[in-house]
PAGU-888780 format. One line per 4 residues: number of its first residue (from 1); their letters; for each residue x, y, z of N, C-alpha, C, O, CB. Coordinates in nm, 3 decimals, padded with zeros to 5 digits. Glycine has a CB too. Layout:
REM PAGU-888780
NUM> a> X:Y:Z:X:Y:Z:X:Y:Z:X:Y:Z:X:Y:Z | ...
REM end
This chain:
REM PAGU-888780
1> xxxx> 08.102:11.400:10.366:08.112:11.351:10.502:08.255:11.370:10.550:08.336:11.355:10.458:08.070:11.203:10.511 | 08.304:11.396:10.657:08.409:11.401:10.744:08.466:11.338:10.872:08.459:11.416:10.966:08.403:11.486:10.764 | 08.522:11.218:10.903:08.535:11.197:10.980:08.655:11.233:11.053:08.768:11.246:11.004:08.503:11.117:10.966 | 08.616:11.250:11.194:08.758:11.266:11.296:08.825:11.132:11.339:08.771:11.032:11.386:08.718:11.343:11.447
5> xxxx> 08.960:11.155:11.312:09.023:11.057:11.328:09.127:11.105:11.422:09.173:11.217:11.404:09.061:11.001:11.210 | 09.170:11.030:11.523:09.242:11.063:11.638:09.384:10.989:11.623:09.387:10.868:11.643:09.160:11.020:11.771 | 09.473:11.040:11.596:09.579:11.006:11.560:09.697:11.144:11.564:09.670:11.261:11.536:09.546:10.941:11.429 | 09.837:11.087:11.609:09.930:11.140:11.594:10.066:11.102:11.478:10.178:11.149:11.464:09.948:11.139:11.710
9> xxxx> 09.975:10.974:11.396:10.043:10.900:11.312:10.043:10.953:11.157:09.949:10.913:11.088:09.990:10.768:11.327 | 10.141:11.039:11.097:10.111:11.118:10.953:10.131:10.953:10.906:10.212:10.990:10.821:10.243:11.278:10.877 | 10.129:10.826:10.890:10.085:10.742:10.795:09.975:10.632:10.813:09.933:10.538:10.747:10.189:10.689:10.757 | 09.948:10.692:10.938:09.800:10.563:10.983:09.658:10.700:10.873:09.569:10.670:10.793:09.746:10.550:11.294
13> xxxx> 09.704:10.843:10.925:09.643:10.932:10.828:09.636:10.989:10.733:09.558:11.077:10.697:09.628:10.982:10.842 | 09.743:10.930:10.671:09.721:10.932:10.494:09.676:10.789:10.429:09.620:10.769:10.321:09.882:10.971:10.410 | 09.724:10.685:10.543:09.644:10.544:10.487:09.505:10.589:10.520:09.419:10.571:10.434:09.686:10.379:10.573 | 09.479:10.634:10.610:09.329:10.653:10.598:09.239:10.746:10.473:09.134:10.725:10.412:09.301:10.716:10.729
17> xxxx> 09.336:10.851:10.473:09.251:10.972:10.363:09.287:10.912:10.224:09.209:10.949:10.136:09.321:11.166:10.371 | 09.376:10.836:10.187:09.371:10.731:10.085:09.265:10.658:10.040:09.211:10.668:09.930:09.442:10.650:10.115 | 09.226:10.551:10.166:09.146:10.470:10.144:08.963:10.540:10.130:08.876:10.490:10.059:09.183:10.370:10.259 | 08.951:10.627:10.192:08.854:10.710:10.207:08.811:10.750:10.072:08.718:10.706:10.004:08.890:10.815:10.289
21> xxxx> 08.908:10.852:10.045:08.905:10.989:09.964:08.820:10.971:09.797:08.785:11.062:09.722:09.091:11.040:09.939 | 08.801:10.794:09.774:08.717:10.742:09.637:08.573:10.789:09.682:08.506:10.856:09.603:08.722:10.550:09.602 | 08.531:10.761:09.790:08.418:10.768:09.887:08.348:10.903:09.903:08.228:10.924:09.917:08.469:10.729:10.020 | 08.448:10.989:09.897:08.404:11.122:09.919:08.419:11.150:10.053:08.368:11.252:10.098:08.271:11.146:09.878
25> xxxx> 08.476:11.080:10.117:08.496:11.083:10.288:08.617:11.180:10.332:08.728:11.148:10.289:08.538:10.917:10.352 | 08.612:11.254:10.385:08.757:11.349:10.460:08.773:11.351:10.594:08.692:11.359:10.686:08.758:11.508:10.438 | 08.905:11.340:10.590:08.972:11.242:10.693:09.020:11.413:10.752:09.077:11.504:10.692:09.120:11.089:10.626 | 08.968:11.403:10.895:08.990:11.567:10.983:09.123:11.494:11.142:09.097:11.448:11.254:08.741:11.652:11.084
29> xxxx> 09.235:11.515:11.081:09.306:11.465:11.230:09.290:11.513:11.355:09.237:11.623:11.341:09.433:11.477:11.231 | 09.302:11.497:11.436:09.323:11.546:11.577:09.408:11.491:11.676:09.340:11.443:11.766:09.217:11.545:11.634 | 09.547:11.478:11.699:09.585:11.465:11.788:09.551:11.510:11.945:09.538:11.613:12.012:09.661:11.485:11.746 | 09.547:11.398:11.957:09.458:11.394:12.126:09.535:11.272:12.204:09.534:11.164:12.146:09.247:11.341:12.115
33> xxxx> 09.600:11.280:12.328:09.694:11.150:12.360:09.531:11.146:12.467:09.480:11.248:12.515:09.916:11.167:12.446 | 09.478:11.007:12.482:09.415:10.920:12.537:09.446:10.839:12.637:09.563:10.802:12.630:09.388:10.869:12.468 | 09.394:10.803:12.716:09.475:10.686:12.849:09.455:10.528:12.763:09.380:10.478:12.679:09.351:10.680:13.060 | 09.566:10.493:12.841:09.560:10.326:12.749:09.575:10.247:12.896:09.662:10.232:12.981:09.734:10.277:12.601
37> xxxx> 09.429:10.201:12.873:09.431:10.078:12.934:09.472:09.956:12.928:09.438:09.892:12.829:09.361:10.060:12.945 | 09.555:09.892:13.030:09.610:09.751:13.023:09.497:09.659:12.990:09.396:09.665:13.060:09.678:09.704:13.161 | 09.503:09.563:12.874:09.421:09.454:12.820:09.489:09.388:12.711:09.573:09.449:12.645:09.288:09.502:12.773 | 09.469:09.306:12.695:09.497:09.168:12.560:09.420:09.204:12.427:09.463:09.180:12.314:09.420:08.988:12.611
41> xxxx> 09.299:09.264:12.457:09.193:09.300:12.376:09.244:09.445:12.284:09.255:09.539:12.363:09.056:09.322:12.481 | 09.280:09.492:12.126:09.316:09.567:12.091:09.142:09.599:12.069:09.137:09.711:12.017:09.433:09.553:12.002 | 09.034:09.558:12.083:08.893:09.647:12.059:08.861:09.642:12.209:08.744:09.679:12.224:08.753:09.573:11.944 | 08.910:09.616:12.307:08.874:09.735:12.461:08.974:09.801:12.476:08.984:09.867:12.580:08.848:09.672:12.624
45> xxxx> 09.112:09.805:12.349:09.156:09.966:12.440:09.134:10.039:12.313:09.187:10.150:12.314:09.351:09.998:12.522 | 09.056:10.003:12.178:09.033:10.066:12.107:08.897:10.183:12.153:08.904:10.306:12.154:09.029:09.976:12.007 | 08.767:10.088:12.193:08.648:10.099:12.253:08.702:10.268:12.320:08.677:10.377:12.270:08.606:09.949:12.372 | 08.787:10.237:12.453:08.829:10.300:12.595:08.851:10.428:12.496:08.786:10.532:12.510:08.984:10.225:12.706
49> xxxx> 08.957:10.406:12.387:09.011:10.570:12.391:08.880:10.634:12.276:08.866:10.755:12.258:09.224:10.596:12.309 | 08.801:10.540:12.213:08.739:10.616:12.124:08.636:10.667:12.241:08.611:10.787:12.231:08.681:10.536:11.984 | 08.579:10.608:12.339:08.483:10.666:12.402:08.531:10.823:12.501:08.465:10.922:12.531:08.428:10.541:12.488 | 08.660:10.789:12.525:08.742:10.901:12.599:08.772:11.027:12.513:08.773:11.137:12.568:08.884:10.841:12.648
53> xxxx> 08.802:11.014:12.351:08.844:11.084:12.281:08.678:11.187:12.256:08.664:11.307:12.279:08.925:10.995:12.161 | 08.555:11.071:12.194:08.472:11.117:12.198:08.339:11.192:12.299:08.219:11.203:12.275:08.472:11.056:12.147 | 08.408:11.230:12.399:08.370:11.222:12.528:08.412:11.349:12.579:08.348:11.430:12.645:08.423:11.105:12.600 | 08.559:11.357:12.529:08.629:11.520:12.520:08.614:11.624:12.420:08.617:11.746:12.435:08.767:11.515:12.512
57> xxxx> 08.595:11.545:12.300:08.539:11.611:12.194:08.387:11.688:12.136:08.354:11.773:12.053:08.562:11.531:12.133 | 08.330:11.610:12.227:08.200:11.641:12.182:08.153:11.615:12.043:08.108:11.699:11.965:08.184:11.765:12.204 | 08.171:11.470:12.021:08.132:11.454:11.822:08.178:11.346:11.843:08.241:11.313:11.943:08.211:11.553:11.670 | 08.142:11.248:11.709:08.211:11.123:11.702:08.359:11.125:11.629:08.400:11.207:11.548:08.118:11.030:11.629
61> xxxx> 08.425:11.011:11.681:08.547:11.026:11.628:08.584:10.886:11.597:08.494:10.809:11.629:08.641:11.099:11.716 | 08.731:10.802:11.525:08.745:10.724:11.484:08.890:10.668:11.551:08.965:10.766:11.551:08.719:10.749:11.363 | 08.949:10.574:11.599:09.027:10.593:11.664:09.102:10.421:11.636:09.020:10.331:11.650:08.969:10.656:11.804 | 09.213:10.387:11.608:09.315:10.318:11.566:09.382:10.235:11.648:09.465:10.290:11.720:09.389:10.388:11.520
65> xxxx> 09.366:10.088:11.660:09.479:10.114:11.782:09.519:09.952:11.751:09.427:09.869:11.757:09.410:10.168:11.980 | 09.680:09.900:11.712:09.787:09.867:11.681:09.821:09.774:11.804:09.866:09.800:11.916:09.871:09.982:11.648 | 09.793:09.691:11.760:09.862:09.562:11.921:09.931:09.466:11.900:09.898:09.397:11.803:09.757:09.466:12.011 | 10.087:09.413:12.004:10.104:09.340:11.952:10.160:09.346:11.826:10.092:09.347:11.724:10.028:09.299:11.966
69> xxxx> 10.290:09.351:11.829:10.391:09.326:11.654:10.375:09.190:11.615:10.364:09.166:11.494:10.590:09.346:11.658 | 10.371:09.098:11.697:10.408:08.990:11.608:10.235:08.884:11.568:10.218:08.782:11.501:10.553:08.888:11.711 | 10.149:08.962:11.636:10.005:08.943:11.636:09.933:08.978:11.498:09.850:08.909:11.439:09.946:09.029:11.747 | 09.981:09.093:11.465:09.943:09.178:11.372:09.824:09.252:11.383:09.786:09.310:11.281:09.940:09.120:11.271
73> xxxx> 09.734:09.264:11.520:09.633:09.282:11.540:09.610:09.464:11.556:09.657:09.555:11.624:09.609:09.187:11.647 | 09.490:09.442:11.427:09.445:09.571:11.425:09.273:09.596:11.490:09.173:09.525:11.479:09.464:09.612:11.266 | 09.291:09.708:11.547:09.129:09.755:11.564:09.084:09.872:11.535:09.154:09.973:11.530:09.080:09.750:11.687 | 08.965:09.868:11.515:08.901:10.031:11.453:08.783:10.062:11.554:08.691:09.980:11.558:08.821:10.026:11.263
77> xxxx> 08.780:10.151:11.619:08.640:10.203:11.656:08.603:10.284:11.633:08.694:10.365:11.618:08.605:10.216:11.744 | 08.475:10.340:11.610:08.395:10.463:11.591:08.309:10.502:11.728:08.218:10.423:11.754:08.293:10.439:11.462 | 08.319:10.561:11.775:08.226:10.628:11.878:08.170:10.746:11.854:08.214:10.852:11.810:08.284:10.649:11.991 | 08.073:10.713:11.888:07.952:10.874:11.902:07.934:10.872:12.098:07.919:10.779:12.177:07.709:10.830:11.784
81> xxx> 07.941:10.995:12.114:07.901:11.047:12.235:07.787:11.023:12.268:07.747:11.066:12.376:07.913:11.161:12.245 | 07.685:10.930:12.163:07.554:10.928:12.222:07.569:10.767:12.216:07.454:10.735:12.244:07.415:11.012:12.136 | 07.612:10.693:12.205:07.648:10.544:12.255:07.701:10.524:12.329:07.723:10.407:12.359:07.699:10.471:12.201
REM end
């Protein structure tokens, strides 16, 4: 299996192909800059760019998104173009 992961970060994507790679999972980057919507919510501007990323892409993709330093708040989305 392979997933696309949308990132311009060489350590958000080696933490990923790390955590993966026991799995048999391969981690395919793509830098793609996304629009970031203003929100509080790090899973609606996670949601926004995975649906935008996957939307330009044509395929599902996986997409990261970091809020907030002193929050520590992380989010993950997966989008398929058919959701």
């Amino acid at each position: 299996m392979k997933l696309t992961f949308i990132t311009g970060n060489k350590y958000k994507l080696q933490s990923a192909m790390k955590a993966l790679a026991p799995y048999g999972i391969e981690v395919e980057q793509v830098k793609l800059e996304t629009p970031e919507i203003q929100s509080e919510s790090s899973r609606e501007i996670a949601e926004y760019s995975a649906k935008y990323a996957a939307e330009k892409l044509q395929k599902p993709v996986v997409v990261s998104d970091v809020y907030g330093a002193l929050r520590h708040s992380t989010a993950f989305q997966v989008h398929s173009q058919n959701t």
